[in-house]
DRENLUM-897645 format. One record per residue (C-alpha): residue number from 1; residue in three letters; x, y, z. Coordinates in nm, 3 decimals, always signed. Each point is the difference from the previous one (the first is absolute). Layout:
REM DRENLUM-897645
<site kolba="NUM" vexvex="ALA" u="X" v="Y" w="Z"/>
...
***
This chain:
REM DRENLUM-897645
<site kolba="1" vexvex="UNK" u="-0.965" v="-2.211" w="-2.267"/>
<site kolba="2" vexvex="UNK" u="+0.351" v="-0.144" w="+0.006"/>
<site kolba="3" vexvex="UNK" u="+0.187" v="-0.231" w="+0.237"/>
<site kolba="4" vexvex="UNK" u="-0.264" v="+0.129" w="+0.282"/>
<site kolba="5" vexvex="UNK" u="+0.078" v="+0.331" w="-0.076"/>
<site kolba="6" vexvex="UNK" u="-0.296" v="+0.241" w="-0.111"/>
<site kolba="7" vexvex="UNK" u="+0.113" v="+0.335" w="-0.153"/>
<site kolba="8" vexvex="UNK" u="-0.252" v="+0.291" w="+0.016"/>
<site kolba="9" vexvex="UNK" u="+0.022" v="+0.333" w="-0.251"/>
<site kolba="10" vexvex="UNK" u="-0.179" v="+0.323" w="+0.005"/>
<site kolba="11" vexvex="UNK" u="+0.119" v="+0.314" w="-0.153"/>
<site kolba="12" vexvex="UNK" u="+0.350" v="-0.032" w="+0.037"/>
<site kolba="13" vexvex="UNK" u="-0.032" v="-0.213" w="+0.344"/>
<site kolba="14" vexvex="UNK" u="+0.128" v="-0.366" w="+0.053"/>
<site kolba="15" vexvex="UNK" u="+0.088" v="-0.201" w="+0.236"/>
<site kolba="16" vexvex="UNK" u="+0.036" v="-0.430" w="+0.054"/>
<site kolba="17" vexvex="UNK" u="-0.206" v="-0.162" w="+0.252"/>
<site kolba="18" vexvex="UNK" u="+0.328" v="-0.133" w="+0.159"/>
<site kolba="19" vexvex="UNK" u="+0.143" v="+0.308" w="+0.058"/>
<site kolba="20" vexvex="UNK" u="-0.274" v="+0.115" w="+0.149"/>
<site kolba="21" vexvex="UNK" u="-0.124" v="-0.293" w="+0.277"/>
<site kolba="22" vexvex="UNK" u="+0.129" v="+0.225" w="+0.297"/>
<site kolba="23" vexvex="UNK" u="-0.216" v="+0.267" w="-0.132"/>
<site kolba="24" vexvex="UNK" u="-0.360" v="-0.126" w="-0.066"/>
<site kolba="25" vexvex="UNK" u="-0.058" v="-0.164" w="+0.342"/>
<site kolba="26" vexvex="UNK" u="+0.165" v="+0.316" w="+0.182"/>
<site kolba="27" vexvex="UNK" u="-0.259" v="+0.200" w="-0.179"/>
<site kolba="28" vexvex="UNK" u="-0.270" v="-0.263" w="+0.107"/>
<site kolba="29" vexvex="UNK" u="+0.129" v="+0.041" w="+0.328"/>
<site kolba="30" vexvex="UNK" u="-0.015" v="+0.368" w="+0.052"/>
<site kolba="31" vexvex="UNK" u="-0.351" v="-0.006" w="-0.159"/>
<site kolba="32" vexvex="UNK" u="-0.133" v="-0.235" w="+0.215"/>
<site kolba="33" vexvex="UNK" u="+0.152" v="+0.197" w="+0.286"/>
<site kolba="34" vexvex="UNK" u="-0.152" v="+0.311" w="-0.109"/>
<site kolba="35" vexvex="UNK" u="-0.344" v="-0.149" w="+0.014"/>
<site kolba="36" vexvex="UNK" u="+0.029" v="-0.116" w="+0.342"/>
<site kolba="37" vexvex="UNK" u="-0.238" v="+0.191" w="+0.283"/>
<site kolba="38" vexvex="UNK" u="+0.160" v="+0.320" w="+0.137"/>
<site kolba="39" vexvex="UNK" u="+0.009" v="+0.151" w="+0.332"/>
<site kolba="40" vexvex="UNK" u="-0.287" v="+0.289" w="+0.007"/>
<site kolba="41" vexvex="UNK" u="+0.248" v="+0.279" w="+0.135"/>
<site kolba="42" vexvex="UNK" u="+0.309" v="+0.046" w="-0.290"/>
<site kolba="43" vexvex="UNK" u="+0.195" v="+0.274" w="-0.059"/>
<site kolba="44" vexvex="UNK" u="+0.100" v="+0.126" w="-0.351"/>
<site kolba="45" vexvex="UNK" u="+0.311" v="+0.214" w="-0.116"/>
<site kolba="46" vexvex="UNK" u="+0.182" v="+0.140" w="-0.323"/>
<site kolba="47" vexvex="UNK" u="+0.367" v="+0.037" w="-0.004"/>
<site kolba="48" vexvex="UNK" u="+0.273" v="+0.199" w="-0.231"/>
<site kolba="49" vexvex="UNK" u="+0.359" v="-0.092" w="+0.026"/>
<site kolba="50" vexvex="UNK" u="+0.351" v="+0.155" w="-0.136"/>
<site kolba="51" vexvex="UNK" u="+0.316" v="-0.199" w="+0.045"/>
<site kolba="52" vexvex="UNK" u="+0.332" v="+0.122" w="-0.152"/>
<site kolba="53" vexvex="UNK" u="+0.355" v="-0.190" w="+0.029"/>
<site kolba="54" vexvex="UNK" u="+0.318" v="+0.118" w="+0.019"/>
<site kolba="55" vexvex="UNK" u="+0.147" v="-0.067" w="-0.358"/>
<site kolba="56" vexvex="UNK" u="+0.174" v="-0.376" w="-0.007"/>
<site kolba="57" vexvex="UNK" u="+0.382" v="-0.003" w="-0.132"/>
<site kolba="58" vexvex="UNK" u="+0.052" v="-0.215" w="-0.253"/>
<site kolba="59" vexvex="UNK" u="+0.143" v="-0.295" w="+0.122"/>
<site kolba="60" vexvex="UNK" u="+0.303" v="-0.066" w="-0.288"/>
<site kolba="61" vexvex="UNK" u="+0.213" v="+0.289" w="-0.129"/>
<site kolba="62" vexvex="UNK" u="-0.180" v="+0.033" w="-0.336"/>
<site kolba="63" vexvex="UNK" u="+0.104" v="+0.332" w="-0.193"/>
<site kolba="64" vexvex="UNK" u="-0.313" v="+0.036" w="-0.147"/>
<site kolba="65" vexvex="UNK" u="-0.195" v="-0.087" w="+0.318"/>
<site kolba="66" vexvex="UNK" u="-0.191" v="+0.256" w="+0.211"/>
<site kolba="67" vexvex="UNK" u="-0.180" v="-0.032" w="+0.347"/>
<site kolba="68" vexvex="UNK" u="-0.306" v="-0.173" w="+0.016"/>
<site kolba="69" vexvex="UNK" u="-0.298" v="+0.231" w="+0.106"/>
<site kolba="70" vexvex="UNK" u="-0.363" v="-0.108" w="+0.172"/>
<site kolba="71" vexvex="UNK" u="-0.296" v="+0.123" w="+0.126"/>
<site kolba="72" vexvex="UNK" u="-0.324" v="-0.128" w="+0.103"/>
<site kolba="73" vexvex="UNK" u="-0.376" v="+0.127" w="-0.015"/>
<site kolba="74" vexvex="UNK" u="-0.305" v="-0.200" w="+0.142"/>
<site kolba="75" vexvex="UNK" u="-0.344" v="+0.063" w="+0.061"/>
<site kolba="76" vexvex="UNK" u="-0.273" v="-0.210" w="+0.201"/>
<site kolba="77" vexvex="UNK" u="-0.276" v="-0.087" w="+0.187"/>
<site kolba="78" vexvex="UNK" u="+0.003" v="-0.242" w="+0.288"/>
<site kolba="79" vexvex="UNK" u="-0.352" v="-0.093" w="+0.206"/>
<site kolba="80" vexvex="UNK" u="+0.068" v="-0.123" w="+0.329"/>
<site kolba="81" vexvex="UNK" u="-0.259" v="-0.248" w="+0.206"/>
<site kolba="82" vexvex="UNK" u="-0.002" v="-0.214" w="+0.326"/>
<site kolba="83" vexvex="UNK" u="+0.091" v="-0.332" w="-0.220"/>
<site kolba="84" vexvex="UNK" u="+0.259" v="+0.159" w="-0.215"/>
<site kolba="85" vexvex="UNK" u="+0.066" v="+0.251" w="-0.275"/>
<site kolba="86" vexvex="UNK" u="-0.039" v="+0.043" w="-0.401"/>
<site kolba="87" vexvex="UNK" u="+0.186" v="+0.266" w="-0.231"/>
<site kolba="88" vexvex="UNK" u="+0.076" v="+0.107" w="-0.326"/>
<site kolba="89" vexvex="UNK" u="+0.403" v="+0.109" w="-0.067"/>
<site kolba="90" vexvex="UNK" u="+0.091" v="+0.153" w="-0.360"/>
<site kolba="91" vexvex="UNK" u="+0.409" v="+0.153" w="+0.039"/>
<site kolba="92" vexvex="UNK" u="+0.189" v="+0.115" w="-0.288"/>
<site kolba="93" vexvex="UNK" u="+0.415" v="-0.016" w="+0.032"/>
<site kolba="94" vexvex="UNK" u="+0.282" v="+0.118" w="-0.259"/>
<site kolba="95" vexvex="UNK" u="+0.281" v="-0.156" w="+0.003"/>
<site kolba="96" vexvex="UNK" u="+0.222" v="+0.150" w="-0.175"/>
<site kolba="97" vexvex="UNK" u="+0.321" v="-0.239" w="-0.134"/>
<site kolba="98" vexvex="UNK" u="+0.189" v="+0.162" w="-0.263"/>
<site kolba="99" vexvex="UNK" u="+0.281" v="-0.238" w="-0.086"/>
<site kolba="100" vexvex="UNK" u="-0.048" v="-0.258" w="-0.217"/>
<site kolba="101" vexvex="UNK" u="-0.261" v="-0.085" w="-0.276"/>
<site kolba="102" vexvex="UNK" u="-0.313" v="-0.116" w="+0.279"/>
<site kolba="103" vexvex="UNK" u="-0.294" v="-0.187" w="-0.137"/>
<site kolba="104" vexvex="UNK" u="-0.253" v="+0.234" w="+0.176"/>
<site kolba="105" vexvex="UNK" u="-0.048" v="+0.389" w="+0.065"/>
<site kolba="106" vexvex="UNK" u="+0.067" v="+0.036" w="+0.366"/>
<site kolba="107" vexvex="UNK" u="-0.383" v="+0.142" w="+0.041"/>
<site kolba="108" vexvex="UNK" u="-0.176" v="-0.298" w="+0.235"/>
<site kolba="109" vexvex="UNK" u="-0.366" v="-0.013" w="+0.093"/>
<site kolba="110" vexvex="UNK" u="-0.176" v="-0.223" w="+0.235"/>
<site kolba="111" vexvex="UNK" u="-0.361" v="-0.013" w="+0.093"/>
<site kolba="112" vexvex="UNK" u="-0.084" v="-0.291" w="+0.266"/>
<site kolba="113" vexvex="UNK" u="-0.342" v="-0.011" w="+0.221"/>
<site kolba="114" vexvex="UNK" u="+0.009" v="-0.280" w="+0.310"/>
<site kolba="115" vexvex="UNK" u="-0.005" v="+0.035" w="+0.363"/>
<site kolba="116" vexvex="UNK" u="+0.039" v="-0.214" w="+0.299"/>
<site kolba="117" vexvex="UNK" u="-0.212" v="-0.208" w="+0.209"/>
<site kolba="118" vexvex="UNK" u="-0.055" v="-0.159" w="+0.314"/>
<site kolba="119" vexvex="UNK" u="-0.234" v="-0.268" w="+0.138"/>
<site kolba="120" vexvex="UNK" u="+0.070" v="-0.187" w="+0.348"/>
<site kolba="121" vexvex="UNK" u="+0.319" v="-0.154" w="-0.068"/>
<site kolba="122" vexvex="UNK" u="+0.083" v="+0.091" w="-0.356"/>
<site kolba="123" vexvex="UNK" u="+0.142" v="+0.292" w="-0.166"/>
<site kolba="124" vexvex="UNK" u="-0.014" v="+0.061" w="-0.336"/>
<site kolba="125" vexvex="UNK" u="+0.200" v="+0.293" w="-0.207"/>
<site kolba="126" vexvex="UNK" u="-0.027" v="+0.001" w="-0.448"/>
<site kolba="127" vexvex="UNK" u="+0.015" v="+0.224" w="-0.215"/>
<site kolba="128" vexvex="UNK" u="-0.014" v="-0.028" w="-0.422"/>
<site kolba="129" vexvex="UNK" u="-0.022" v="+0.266" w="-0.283"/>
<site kolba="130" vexvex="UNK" u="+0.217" v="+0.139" w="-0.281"/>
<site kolba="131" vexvex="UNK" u="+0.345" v="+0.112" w="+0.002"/>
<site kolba="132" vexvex="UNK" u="+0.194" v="+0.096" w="-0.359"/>
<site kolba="133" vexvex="UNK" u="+0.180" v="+0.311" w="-0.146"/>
<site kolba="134" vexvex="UNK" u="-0.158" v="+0.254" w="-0.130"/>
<site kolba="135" vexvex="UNK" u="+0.002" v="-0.076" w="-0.349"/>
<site kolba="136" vexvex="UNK" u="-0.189" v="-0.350" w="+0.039"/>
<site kolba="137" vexvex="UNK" u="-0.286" v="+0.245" w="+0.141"/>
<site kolba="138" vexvex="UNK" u="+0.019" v="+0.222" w="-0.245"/>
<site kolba="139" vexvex="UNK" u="+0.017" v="-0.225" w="-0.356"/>
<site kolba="140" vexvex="UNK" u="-0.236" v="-0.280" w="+0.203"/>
<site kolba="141" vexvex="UNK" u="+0.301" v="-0.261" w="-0.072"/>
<site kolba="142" vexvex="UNK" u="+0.001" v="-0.200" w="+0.295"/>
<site kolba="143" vexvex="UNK" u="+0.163" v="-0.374" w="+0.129"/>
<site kolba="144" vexvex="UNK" u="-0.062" v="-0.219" w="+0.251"/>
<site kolba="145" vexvex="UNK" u="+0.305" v="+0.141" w="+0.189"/>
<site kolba="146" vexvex="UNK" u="-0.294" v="+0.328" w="+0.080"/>
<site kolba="147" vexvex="UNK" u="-0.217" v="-0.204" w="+0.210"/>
<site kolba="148" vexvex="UNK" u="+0.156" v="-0.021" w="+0.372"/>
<site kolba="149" vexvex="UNK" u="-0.102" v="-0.064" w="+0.354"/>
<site kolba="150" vexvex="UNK" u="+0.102" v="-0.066" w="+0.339"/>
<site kolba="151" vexvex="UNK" u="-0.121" v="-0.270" w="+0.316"/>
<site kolba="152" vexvex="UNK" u="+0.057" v="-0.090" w="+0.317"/>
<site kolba="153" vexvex="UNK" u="-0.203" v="-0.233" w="+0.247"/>
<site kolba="154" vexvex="UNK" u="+0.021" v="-0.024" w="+0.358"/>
<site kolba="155" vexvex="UNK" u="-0.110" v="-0.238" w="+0.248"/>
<site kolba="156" vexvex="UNK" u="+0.037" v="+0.142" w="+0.408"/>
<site kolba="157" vexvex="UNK" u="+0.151" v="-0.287" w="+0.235"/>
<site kolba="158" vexvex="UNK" u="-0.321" v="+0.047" w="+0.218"/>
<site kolba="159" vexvex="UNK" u="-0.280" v="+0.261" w="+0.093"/>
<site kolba="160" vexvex="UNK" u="+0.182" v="+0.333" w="+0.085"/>
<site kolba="161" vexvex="UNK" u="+0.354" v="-0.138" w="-0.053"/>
<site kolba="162" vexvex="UNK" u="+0.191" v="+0.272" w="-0.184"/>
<site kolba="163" vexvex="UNK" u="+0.170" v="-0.249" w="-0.187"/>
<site kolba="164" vexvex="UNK" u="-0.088" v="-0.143" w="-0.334"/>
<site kolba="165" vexvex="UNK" u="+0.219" v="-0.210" w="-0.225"/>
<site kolba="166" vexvex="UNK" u="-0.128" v="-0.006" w="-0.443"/>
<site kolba="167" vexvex="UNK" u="+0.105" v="+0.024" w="-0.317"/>
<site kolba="168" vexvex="UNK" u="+0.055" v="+0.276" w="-0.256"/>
<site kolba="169" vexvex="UNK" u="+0.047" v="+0.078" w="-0.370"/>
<site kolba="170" vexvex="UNK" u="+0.134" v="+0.301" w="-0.158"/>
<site kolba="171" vexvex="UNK" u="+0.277" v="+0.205" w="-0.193"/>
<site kolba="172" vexvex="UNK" u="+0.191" v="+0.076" w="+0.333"/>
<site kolba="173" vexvex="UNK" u="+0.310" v="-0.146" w="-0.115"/>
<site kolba="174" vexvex="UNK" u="-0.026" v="-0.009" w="-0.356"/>
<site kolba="175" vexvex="UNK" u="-0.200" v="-0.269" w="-0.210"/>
<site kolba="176" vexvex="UNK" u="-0.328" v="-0.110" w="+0.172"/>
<site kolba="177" vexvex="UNK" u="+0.072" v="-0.266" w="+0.261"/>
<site kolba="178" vexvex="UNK" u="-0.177" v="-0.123" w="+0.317"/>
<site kolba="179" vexvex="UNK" u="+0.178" v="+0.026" w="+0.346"/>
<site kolba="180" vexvex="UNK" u="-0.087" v="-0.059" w="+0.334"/>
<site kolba="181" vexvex="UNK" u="-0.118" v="+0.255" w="+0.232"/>
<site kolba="182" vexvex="UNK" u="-0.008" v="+0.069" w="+0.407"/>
<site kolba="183" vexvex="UNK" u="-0.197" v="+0.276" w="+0.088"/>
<site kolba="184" vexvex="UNK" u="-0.010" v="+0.150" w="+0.337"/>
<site kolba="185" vexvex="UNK" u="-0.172" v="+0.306" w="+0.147"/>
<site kolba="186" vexvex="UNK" u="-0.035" v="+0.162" w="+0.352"/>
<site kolba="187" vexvex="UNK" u="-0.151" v="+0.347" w="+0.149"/>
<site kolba="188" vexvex="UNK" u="+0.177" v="+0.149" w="+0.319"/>
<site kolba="189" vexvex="UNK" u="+0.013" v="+0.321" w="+0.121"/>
<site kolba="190" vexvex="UNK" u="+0.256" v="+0.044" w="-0.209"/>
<site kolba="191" vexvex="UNK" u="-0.138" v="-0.043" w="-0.349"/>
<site kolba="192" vexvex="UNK" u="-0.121" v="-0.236" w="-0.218"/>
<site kolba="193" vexvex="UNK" u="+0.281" v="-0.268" w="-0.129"/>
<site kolba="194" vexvex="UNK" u="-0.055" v="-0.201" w="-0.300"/>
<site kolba="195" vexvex="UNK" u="+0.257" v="-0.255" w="-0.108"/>
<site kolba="196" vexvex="UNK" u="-0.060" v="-0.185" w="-0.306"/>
<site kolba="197" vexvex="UNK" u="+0.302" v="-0.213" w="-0.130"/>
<site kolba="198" vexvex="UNK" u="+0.156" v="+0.030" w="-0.226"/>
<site kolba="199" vexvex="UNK" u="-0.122" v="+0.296" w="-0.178"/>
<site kolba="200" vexvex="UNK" u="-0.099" v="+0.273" w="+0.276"/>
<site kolba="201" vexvex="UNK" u="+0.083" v="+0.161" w="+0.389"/>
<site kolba="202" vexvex="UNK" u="-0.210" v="+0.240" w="+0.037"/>
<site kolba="203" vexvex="UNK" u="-0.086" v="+0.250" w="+0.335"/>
<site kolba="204" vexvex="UNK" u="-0.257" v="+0.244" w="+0.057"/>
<site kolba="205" vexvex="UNK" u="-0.014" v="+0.246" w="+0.265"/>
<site kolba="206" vexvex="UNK" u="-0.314" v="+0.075" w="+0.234"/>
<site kolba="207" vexvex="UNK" u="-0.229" v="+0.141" w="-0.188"/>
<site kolba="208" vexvex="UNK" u="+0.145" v="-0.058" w="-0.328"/>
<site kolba="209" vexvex="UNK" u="+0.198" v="+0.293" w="-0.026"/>
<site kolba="210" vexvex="UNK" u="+0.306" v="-0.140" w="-0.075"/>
<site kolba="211" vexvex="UNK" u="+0.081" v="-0.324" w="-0.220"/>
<site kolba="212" vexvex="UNK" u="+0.343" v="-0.144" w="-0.085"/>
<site kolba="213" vexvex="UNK" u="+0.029" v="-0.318" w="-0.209"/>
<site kolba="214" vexvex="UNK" u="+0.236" v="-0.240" w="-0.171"/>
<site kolba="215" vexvex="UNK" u="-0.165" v="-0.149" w="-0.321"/>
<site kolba="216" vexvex="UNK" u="+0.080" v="-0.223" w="-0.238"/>
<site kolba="217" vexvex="UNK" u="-0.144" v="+0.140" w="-0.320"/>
<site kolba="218" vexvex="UNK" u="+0.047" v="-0.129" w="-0.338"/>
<site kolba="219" vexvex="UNK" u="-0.249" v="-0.038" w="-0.353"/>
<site kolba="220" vexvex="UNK" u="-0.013" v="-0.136" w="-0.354"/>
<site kolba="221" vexvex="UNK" u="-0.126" v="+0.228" w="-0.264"/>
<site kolba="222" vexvex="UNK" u="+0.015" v="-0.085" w="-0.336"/>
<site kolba="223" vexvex="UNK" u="+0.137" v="+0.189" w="-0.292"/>
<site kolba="224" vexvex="UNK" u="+0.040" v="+0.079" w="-0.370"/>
<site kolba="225" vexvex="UNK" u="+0.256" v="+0.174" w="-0.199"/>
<site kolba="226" vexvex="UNK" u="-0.024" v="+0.327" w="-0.181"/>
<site kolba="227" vexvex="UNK" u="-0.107" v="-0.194" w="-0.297"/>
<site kolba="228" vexvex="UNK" u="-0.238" v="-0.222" w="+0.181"/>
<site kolba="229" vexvex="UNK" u="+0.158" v="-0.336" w="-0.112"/>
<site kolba="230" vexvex="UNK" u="+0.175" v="-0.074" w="+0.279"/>
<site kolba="231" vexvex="UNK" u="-0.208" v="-0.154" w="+0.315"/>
<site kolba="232" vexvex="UNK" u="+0.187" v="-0.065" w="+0.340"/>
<site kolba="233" vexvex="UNK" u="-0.038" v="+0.139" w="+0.312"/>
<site kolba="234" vexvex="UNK" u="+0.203" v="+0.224" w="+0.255"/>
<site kolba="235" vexvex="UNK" u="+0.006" v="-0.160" w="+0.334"/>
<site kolba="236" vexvex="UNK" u="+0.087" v="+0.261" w="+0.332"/>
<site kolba="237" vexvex="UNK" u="+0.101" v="-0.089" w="+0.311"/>
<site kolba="238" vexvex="UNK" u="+0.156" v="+0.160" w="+0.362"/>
<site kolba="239" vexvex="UNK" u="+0.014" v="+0.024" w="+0.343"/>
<site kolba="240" vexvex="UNK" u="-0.169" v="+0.307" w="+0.129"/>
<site kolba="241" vexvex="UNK" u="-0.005" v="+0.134" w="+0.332"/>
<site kolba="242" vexvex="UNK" u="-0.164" v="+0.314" w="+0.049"/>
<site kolba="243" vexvex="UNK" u="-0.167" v="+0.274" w="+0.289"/>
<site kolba="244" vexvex="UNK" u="-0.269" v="+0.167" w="-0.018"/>
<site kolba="245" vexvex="UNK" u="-0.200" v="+0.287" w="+0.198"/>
<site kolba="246" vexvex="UNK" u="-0.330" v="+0.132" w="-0.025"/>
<site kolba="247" vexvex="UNK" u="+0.031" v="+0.318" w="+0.066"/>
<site kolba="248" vexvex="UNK" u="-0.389" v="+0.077" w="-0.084"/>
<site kolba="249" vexvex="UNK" u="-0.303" v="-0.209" w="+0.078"/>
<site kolba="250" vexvex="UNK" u="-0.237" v="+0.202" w="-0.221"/>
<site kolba="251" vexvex="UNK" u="-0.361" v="+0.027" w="+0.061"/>
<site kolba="252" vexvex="UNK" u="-0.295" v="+0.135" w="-0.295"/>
<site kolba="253" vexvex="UNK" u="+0.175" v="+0.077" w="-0.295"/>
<site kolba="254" vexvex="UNK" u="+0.364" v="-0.005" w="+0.187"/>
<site kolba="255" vexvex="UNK" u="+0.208" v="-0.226" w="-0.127"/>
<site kolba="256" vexvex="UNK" u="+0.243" v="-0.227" w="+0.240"/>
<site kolba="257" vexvex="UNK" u="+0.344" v="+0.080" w="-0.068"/>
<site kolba="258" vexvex="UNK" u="+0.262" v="-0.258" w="+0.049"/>
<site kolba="259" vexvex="UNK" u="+0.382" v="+0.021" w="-0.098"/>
<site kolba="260" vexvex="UNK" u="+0.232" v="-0.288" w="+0.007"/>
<site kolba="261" vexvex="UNK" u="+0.377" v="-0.025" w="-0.057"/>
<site kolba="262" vexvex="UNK" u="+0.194" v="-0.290" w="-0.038"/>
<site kolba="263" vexvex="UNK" u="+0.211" v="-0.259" w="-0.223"/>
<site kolba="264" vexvex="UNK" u="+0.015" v="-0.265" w="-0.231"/>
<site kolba="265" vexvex="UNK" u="+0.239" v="-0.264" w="+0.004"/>
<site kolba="266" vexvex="UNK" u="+0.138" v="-0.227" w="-0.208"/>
<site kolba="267" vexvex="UNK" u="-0.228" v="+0.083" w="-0.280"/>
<site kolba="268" vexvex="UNK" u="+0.010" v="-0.220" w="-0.302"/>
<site kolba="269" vexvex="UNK" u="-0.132" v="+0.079" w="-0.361"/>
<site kolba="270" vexvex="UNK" u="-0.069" v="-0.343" w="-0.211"/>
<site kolba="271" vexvex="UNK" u="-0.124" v="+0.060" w="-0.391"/>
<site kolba="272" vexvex="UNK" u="+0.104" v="-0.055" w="-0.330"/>
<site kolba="273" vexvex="UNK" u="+0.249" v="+0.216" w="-0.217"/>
<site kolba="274" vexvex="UNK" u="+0.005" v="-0.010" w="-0.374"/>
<site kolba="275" vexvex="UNK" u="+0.351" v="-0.072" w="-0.067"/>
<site kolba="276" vexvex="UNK" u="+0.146" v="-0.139" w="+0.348"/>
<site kolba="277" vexvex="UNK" u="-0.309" v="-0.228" w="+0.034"/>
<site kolba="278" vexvex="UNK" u="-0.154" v="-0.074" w="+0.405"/>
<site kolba="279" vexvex="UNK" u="+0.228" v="+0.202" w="+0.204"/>
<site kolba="280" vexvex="UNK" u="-0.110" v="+0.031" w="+0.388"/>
<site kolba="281" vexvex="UNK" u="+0.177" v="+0.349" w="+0.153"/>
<site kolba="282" vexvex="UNK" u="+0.081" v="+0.076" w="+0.350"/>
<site kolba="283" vexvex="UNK" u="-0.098" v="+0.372" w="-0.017"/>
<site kolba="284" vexvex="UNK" u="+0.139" v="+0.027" w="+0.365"/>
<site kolba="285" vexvex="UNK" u="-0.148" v="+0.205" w="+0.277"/>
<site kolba="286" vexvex="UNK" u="-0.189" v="+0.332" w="-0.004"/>
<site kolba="287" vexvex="UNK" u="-0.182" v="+0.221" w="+0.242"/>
<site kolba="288" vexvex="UNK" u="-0.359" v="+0.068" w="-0.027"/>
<site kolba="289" vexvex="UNK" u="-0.247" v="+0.302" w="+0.123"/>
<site kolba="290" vexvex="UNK" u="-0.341" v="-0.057" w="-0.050"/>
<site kolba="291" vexvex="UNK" u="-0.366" v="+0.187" w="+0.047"/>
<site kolba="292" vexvex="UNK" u="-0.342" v="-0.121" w="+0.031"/>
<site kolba="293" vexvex="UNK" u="-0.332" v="+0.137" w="+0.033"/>
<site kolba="294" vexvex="UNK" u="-0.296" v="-0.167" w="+0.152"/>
<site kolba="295" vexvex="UNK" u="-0.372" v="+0.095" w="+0.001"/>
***
């Protein structure tokens, strides 16, 4: 231990007790969440989702430069109950940037489990895992950048006001910071509104059949070099609005279908290159289609 800072190593893994404050008690947290008492009646569900973009232009006439591809896969399981909800996300994305000399291999994994809660007044969302190109995985070189997480906590203004005011922590808009958050939700006759500033809108029709949402989305994960002496990490961010319809509800071994199109905006690509150093791209904006099947 060195100026209050305790450094841990196993097979390749290390991290510093600084680095890592935010982590530990989020983990705490969601444990001690997960042990609380649970409704008797809960609901359980798998999920598969695709997610392809419209290719980015490259946002500086570079010869050599070609448009930036990206996809998304993810996979997970989400139990539902009358005090909240628990889940486990893994998603894989490529993205592809071929200009440059770029201190990581485009191929980004992220496993997280969390969930949210709610009890009288307070509201609590988290989330923590692993999130780190594919090479970390593979060679079982990791840095503290892999460990990651999310939280937000919510206090109501009274009993069945559907306002609450709290306080978040995330990647959203780059490195992790804490901002304030107002959260307001109402059900009418015409949906089910959800406005949670300032990272989502989001409306769902009667019955759930069709969703559209504007998210702010955005997530560290860290990264190595093809020669694995390089560490950083590749920080993605963007405004997304998409809408989607369920055009199946499924039932025994049917799947729910739901397809979604929509946009990002404004989405910005942080990381290290080899020879230019930190550079942090505006990739622009691209459309999106999406798929996702739900058991």
């Amino acid at each position: 231990m060195t100026g209050g800072s305790i450094v841990l190593k196993e097979r390749g893994f290390q991290t510093t007790g600084r680095a890592a404050s935010w982590f530990f008690p989020l983990t705490f947290l969601l444990i001690v969440a997960l042990a609380l008492p649970r409704a008797v009646q809960a609901s359980s569900d798998v999920y598969l989702l695709y997610r392809q973009w419209q290719s980015y232009d490259w946002p500086e006439e570079v010869p050599s430069a070609t448009d930036v591809s990206r996809s998304q896969r993810g996979l997970g399981w989400r139990r539902q109950g009358a005090a909240g909800a628990i889940g486990v996300d893994y998603d894989y994305q490529a993205l592809r940037i071929r200009t440059g000399e770029p201190a990581n291999n485009g191929h980004l994994h992220r496993l997280t489990f969390g969930g949210r809660w709610q009890q009288r007044l307070y509201r609590v969302q988290a989330r923590a895992g692993f999130a780190g190109t594919s090479n970390m995985f593979k060679y079982q070189t990791f840095h503290r950048d892999v460990v990651n997480g999310r939280v937000a906590m919510f206090r109501a203004m009274s009993e069945g006001s559907p306002l609450s005011l709290g306080l978040g922590g995330d990647h959203r808009f780059g490195s992790f910071r804490w901002h304030p958050r107002v959260r307001w939700e109402h059900a009418n006759n015409s949906g089910h509104w959800l406005m949670d500033l300032p990272v989502l809108l989001r409306w769902q029709s009667p019955g759930e059949r069709w969703e559209l949402r504007l998210e702010r989305t955005g997530d560290r994960w860290a990264t190595l070099d093809q020669a694995r002496e390089v560490e950083s990490a590749l920080y993605l961010r963007e405004w997304r609005a998409e809408l989607t319809y369920r055009i199946s509800s499924g039932g025994g071994l049917r799947p729910a279908v739901v397809l979604g199109i929509g946009a990002s905006v404004d989405t910005r690509a942080r990381y290290r290159d080899l020879e230019a150093g930190t550079l942090d791209q505006r990739l622009g904006d691209a459309l999106l289609g999406s798929i996702g099947l739900g058991w």
